[in-house]
N, C-alpha and C positions, 0 to 999 in steps of 0.2 A: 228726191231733193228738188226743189223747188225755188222761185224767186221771181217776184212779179205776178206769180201766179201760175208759171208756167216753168219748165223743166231746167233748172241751173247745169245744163250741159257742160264737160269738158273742166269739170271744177277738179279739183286734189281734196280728197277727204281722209282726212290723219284723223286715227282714233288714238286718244290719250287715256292714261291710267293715272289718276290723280290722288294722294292721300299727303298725309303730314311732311312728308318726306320732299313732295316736289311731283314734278309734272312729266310722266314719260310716254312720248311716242312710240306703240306698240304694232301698229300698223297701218296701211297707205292702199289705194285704190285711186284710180281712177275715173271718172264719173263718164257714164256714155251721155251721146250727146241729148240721151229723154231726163239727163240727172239720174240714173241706174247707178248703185255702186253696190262692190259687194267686201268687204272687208275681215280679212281675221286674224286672228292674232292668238299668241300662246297664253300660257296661264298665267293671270294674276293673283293679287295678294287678298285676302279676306279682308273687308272693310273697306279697303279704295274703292273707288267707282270710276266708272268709263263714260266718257263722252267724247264728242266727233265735231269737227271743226271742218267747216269746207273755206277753201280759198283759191286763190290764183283761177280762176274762172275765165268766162270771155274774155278777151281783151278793152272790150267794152266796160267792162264792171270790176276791173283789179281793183277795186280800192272796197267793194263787197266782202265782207267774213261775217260767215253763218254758224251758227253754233246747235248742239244739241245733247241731253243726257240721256247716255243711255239705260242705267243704274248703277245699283250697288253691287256689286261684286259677293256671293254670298247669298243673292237674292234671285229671282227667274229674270235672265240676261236671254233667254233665249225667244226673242220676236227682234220684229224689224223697229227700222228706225227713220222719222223721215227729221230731215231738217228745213227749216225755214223761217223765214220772218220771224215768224211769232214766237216759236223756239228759240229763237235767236235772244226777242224780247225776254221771255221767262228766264232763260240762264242765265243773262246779265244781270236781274236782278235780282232774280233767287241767289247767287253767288257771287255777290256786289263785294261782299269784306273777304272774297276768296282771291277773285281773278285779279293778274297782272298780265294784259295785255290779253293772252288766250291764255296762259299758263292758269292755273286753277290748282293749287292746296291750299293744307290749313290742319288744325288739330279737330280730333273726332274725340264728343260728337257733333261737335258745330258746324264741319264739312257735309258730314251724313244728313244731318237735321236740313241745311240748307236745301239738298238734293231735294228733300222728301218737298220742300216746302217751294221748291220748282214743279214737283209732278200735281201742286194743287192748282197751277198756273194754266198746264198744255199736258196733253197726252204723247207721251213718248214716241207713241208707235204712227198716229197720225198725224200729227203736228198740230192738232186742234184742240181750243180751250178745253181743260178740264171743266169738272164737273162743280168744282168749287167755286171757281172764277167765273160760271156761268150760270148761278144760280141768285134769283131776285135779289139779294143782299150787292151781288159783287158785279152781275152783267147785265144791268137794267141801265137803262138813261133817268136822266133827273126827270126826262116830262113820263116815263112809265112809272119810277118809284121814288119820290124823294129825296130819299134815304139813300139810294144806293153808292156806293163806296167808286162809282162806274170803274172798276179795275177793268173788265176787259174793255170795254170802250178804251180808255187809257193808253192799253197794250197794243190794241187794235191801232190804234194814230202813232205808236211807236214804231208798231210793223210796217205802217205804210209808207212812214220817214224812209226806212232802209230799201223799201222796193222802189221809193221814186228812183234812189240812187241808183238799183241794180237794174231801172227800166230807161236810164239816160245814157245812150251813148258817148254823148258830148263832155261827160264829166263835171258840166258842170253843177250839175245837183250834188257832185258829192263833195266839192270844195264849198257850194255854202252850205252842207249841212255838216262839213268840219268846222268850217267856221263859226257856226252858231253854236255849235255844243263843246268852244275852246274855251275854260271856265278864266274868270279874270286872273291872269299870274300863272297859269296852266301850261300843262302840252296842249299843240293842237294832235287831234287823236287823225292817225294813219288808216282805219279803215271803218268800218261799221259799226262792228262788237266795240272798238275803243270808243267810239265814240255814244255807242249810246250806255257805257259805263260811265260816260262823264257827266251823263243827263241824271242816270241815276244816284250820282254824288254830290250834284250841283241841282236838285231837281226844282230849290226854287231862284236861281237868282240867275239862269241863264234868259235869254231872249225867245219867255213863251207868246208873243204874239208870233212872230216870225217861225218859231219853229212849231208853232200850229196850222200857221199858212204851207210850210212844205209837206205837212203828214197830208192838205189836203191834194196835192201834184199827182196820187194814185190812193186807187177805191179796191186793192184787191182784198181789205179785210175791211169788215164793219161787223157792230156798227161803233160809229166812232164819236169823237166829242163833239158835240153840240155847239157846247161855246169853248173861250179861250180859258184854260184850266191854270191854275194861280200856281200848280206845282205840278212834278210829274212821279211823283210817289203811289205808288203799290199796294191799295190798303187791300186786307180781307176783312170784311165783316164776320165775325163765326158768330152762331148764334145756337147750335144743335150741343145739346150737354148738361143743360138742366137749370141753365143759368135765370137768376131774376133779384137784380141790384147786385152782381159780385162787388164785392168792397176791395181789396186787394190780394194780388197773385204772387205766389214765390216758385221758381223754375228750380227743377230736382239736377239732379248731374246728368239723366241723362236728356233734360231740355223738354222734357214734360211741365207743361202746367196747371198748378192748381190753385184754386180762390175758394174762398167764400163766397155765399149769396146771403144779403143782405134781409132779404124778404122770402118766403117757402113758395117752391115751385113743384108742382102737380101735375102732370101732362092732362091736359083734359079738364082740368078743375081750376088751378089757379097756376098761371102764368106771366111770366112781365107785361106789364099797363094794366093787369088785370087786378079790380080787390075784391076781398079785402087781402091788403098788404102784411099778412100773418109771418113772425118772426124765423127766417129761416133754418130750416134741420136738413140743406143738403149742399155739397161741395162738387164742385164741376172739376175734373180734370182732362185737359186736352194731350194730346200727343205733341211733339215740334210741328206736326203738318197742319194743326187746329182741328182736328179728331177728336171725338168725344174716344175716352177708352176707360176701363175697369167698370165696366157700368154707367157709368156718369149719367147722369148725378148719383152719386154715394150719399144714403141717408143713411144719418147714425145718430143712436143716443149719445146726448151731449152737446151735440150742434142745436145751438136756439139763439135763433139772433146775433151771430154772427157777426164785429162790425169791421173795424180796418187789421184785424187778428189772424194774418196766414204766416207760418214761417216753417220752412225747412235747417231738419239739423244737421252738420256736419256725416252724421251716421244716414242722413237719409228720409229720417222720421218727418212726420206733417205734423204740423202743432196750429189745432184751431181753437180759438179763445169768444169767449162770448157775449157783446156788451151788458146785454142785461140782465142776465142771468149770475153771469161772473164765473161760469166753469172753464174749463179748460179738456179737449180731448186731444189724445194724440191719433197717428193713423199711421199703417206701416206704409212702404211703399207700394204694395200692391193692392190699396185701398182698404186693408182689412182695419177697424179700428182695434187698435191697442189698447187704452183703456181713456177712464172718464173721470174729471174729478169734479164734483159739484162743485158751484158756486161756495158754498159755506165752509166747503173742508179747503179750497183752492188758493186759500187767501189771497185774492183780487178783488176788486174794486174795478168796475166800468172795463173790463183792460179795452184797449185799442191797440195801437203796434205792438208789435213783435221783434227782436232779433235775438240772433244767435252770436255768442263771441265764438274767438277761436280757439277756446278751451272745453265748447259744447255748454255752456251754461246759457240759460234763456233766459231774457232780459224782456221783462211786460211794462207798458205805458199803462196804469190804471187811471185814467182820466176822473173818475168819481163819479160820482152821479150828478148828472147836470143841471139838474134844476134844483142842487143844492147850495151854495155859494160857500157854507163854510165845509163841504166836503173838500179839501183843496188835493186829494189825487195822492198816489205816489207812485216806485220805480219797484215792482220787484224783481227778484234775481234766483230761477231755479239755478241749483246745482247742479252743473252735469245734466239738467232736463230733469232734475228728479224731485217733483211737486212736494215731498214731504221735506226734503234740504232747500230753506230758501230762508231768505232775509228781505226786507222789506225798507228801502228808503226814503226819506220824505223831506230833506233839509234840502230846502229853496223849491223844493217841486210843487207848481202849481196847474192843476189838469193837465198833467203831458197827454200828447197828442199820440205820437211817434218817436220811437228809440233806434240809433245806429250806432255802430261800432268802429274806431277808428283804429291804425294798424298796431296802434301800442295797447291796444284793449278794452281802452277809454268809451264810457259806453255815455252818450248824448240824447238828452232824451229835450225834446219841441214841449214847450211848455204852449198849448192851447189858451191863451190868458181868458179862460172863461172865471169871473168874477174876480178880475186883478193879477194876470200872470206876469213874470218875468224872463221873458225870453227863454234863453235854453241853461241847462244844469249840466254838468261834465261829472263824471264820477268816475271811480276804478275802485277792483277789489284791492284788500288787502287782507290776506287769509281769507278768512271767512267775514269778515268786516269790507262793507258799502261805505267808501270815503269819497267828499265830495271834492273835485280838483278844482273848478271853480264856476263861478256864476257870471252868466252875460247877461246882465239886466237891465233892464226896463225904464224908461225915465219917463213913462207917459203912463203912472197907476192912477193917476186922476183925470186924465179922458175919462169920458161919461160909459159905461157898458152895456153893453146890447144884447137886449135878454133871449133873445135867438138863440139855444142852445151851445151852436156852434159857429158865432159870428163877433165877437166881441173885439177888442179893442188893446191895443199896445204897440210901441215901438216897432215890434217883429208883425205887425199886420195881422196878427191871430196867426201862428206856426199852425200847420198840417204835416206834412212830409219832411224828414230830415234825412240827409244822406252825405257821406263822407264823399272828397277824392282823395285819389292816390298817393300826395303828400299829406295826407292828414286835416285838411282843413274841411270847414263843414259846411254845406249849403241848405239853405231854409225857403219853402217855399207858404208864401205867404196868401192866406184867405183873404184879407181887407185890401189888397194893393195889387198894383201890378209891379210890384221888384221881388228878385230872390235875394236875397240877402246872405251874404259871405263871412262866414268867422274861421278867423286865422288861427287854424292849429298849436302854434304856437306861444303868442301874444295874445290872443282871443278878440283882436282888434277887429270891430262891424263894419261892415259896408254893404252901402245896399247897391244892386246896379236895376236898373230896369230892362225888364224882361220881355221889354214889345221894342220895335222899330220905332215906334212913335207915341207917344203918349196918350192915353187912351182916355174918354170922356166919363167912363163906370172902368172901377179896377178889373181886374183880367182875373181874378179870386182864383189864385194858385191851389193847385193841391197835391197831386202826384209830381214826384219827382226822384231821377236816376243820375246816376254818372256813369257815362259808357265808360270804354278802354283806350280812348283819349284824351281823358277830362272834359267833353262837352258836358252840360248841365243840361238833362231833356226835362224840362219844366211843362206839365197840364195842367191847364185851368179847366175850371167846373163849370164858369161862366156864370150869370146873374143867379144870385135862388129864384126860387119859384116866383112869381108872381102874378095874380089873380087876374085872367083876363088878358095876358101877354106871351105868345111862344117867344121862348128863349133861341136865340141863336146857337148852332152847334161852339163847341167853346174850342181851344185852339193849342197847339203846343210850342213851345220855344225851346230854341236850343241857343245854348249863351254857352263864350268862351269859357271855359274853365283855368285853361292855362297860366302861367306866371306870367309868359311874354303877351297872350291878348283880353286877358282876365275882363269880363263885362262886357265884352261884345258877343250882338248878338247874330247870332249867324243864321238864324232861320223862324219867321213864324208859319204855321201851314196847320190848315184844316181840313176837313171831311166831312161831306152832307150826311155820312154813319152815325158820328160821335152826337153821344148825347150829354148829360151831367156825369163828366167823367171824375172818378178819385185815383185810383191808382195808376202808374205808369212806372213799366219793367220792361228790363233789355235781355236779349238771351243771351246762348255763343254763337246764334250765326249772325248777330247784328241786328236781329227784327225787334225792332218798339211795339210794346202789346199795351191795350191801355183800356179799363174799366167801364164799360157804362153801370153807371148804377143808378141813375132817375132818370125816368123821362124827360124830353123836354117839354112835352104838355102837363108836368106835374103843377100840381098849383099848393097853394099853401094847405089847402085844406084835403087833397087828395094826392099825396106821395104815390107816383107808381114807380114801379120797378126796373132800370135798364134791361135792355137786353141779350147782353154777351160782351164783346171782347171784340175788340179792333185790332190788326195786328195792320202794323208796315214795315214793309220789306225791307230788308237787307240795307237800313240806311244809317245805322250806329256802328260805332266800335265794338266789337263783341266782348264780353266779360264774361269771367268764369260762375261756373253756377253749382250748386246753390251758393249764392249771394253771402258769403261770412268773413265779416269787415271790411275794410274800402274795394274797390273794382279790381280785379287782377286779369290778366291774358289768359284765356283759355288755356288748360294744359290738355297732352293728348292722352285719351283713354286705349290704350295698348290693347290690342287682340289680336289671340296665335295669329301667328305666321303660317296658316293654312295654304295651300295652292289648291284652287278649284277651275280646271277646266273647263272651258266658255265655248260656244257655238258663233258661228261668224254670225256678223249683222248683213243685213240685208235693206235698201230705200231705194225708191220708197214706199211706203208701208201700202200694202196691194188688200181693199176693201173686203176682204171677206168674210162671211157670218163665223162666228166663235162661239164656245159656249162658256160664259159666265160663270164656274164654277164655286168661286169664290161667295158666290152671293147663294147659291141653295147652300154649301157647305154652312152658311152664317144665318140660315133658318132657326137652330136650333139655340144658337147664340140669341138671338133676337129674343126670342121666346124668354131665353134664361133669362132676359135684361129687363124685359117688361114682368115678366113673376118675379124678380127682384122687389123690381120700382112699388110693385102691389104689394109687396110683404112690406118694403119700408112705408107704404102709403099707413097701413092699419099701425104701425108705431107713431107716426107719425105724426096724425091728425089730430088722435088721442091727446097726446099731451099739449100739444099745441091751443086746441080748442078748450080744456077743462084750466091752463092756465089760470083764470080767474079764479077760477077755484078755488085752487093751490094755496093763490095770495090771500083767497080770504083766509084760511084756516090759518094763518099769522096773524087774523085781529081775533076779536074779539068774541066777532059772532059764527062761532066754530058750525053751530046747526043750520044757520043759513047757507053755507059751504058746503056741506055735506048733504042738504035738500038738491042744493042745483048739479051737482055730478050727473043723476041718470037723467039729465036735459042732455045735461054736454054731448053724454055717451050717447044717448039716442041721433045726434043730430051728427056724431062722427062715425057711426054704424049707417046712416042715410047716405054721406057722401063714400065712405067706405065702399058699400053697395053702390053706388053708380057710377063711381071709377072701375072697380071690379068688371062691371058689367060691360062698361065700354072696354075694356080691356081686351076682354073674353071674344066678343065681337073683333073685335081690330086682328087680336093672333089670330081665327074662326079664318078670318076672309084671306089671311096671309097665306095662310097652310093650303088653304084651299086655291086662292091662285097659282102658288110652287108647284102642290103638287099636282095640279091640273093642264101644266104648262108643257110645251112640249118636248121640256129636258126631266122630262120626269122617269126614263131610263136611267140618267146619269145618277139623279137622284136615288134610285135605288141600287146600284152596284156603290154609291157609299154611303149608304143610311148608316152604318157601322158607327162614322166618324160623324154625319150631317145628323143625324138625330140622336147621338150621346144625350146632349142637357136636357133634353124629356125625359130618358131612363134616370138621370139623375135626379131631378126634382119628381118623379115620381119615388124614387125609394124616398126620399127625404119625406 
């Protein structure tokens, strides 16, 4: 244990067991005066997890508390544990919507998910940035990489806040650094951990000049921020999973995420920024910690162009919808697809959103085809999720956008006014009959329209994202403006409030939008389109009152030199905001490229229950046995010695399986995507001009075919051969049993 750099001598370290239930001290040590401690304690519950709080330290530093996780309970609890600083930073904000005070519960898996997405922060055992937090996207400065999200920098100036205090005798550093982080109408926070949870709930409107001048009072972490930072929020960039333009994410129960990708990604052949921009056939899904898992990227028939169409059902199921094509596939939960229904048997049109009611019926936005005008769109409604029972509505619906569900079952679907729309349409079943409850509409059909596919003109700003709160009323996030607009559950009565602090010279061109598990409104904008000759600034998010008592105020704007042309924006259960890149910023009119991945920030929402079916609800807890598993004491701090990585030869064989995947979905893959043209000719006229140009297609996706393959072959070639040349190549062999299964596998296959 540690503080300033140097050994937190004579401190009290209580290790706590924390799950749904509450917060229990299970045992105490005393720390020598190197910070030594050795703690143990008896058995705990399966699924709680344990973590270690030091305090009452010098007498010089009583107002110091340090924190640390040490896991999950259930999991390998058996290494040390160091705390300090920076551990201090990660739990705070990994477990922002947990902690009160040190106490730390909440319902699982939103507690659990959090943990995980703490050990993406800092490593348990040394107290040093993880691997995630320190890699180009998340631990770079602006003058190394642009783009980077500088989370550890961030972290790093957060850590050094706390060790000025725990390096000042005088106390005085730690009365102003209560004082700066005492939010306006607040507690002031009593020791370190409180206080920089109040940074992390208040991260943009406390006093960042001043509390970037006391991170600079000590240097024992770097490297640090550069300049004075507009907020002090947690982003991760994720970028590894197969992603290029995901359009929008829906989070499973157990806080796994998956999207769509807008555009087909290729490892090796075609990636984000890269063209051509060919329509995508692969879904990325992440774990809670932003882990690519099931393979990821999952390519399947049936995925082709992909656009704002992910939703998860009640039972669990992934439902992806295709704009241009018009099919529809579902996937299980373990990524296997279910089945596929073409565009012509699917009866859709264009779809774009997706929800689910709370009777499992799936409710699609078919926007139409855009560059039709009298295609005007409609709303269909599986049964149950069942493609062949469904009904299709169309009274007042003009290009909806996006469809939500409000708590009486009312399903609202964003009318996209591409060629004259009117606001949004409300509807409910009735049996098997689509009745419509009523129309909030438009008084601006003769504004001029803009032929921009998805830019046009109306009252409601051109709608994008619609989304319920918890009394029923509906929030609309608007493309042409910067207001979100409010309709009253109700009355159906409009109001717009605006969405920025101050009024903005180009609208703020909304798109993504949630409501966490307080009614706040977390509103993204996509920021300017493209245009020729000018980088676009990263675009930005707002969070506005949602409330009855503060309704339209706005309580935070805040951005990230990551974000690029975002669309979607989703909240999990542990309170992390995750949010879409889907274009570059260097996109221009004429060359569309592809976002990158997935932005997540930390633990700064209400958390809500997931999957997401009808307005926001509080996490419930997911119950597992009541096991007792016997634990090994901890030990800090963590003493530098070599280990051997097991986990990583064991995931040899894994690797392998994930890239002869990725190649088997490549040869389905490219095929159809490339002869496309094809396809469509053989719908006119000239059926022999079609069927001439096939063996071009096919030859020119047997080329790339073949030199993905190749590089493939190469890449596993050099992998096998550095493992198994390494010099844990004994361990390796007493478990080939287990580390090279998926070669005997794909060899019978």
């Amino acid at each position: 244990m540690t503080a300033g750099g140097s050994g937190y001598g004579d401190a009290l370290v209580s290790l706590y067991e924390a799950d749904s239930n509450g917060t229990t001290m299970i045992g105490q040590d005393q720390a020598d005066e190197f910070g030594h401690f050795d703690v143990s304690y008896p058995d705990a519950d399966r699924g709680s997890f344990l973590y270690l709080v030091a305090s009452d330290g010098p007498a010089s530093s009583r107002d110091v508390v340090l924190m640390s996780i040490a896991g999950e309970v259930g999991g390998n609890l058996n290494h040390d544990v160091t705390i300090n600083e920076f551990t201090t930073v990660g739990t705070v904000n990994a477990l922002a919507q947990f902690l009160n005070g040190t106490d730390i519960s909440g319902p699982s898996p939103g507690l659990n998910n959090a943990v995980a997405t703490a050990f993406t922060l800092y490593d348990p055992e040394t107290g040093t940035p993880a691997e995630l937090v320190s890699n180009e996207n998340n631990g770079t400065t602006l003058l190394e990489n642009p783009t980077s999200t500088q989370a550890l920098a961030k972290m790093n100036s957060l850590a050094n806040m706390v060790a000025a205090v725990a390096t000042d005798s005088t106390g005085l550093t730690a009365d102003l650094f209560f004082s700066l982080t005492t939010p306006t109408g607040g507690m002031t926070p009593t020791n370190t951990a409180e206080a920089l949870h109040n940074i992390s709930q208040n991260a943009t409107t406390l006093d960042n000049i001043k509390l970037d001048e006391l991170s600079k009072l000590n240097t024992t972490y770097g490297p640090t921020l550069a300049e004075i930072p507009s907020d002090w929020i947690i982003a991760l960039h994720l970028t590894e999973g197969g992603f290029n333009a995901p359009g929008r994410m829906a989070f499973d129960a157990q806080g796994n995420m998956w999207t769509n990708n807008n555009f087909l990604y290729i490892e090796g052949v075609y990636g984000p920024g890269e063209l051509p921009s060919l329509p995508g056939r692969q879904i990325s899904v992440l774990n809670p910690a932003g882990e690519p898992i099931l393979g990821s990227p999952i390519y399947a028939l049936g995925v082709n162009g992909s656009g704002y169409g992910t939703a998860i059902a009640p039972d669990g199921s992934i439902w992806i919808s295709n704009f241009d094509e018009g099919g529809i596939t579902k996937f299980y939960p373990n990524g296997r697809k279910a089945f596929f229904v073409p565009g012509l048997l699917s009866g859709l049109d264009h779809p774009m959103g997706m929800a689910f009611d709370q009777d499992g019926n799936l409710w699609i936005a078919n926007m139409g085809d855009p560059a039709d005008s009298s295609d005007p769109g409609s709303v269909t409604v599986y049964f149950k999720g069942n493609p062949w029972q469904r009904r299709t509505f169309t009274q007042d619906v003009y290009k909806p956008f996006s469809v939500a569900v409000d708590g009486q079952g009312r399903v609202w679907a964003a009318n996209s006014p591409i060629a004259g729309g009117r606001g949004v349409v409300v509807m409910e079943l009735k049996g098997r009959r689509v009745v419509k409850v009523q129309s909030v509409d438009s008084d601006a059909l003769t504004k001029p329209i803009d032929n921009f596919p998805l830019r046009p003109y109306s009252d409601f700003a051109s709608p994008r994202t619609i989304a319920i709160d918890s009394q029923g009323n509906a929030w609309v996030a608007n493309f042409e403006s910067s207001d979100v607009t409010f309709i009253n559950g109700e009355t159906f009565e409009v109001t717009d409030y605006l969405a920025t602090k101050e009024p903005l010279a180009e609208p703020s061109r909304q798109w993504g939008l949630a409501v966490d598990g307080s009614d706040r409104i977390w509103i993204q904008s996509f920021s300017n389109p493209p245009i020729e000759g000018r980088l676009m600034d990263p675009p930005f998010i707002s969070v506005v009152d949602g409330s009855e008592e503060g309704r339209g105020n706005v309580l935070a704007n805040f951005s990230n030199k990551s974000l690029q042309h975002v669309t979607a924006l989703q909240i999990d259960q542990s309170g992390n905001v995750w949010v879409a890149n889907n274009w570059s910023l260097e996109s221009t009119p004429g060359a569309i490229t592809g976002g990158d991945g997935i932005v997540k920030f930390i633990g700064i929402a209400t958390p809500v229950k997931t999957p997401l079916i009808g307005p926001p609800e509080a996490p419930t807890n997911h119950e597992l046995p009541p096991v007792k598993h016997p634990r090994h004491p901890f030990y800090g701090p963590f003493l530098h010695r070599p280990k051997h990585n097991l986990p990583i030869l064991s995931s040899v064989g894994g690797l392998i399986h994930q890239n002869l995947v990725r190649a088997i979905g490549q040869i389905g893959v490219i095929g159809p995507v490339n002869s496309k043209e094809a396809i469509r000719r053989t719908q006119s006229t000239d059926v022999q001009s079609a069927i001439e140009s096939i063996p071009s297609q096919l030859n020119e996706t047997s080329q790339i075919v073949s030199k993905t393959t190749s590089s493939l072959t190469s890449k596993v070639s050099d992998l096998v051969s550095d493992r198994l040349g390494s010099s844990l190549f004994s361990p390796l062999l007493r478990r080939s049993g287990r580390a090279l299964g998926p070669l005997r596998f794909f060899a019978r296959r």
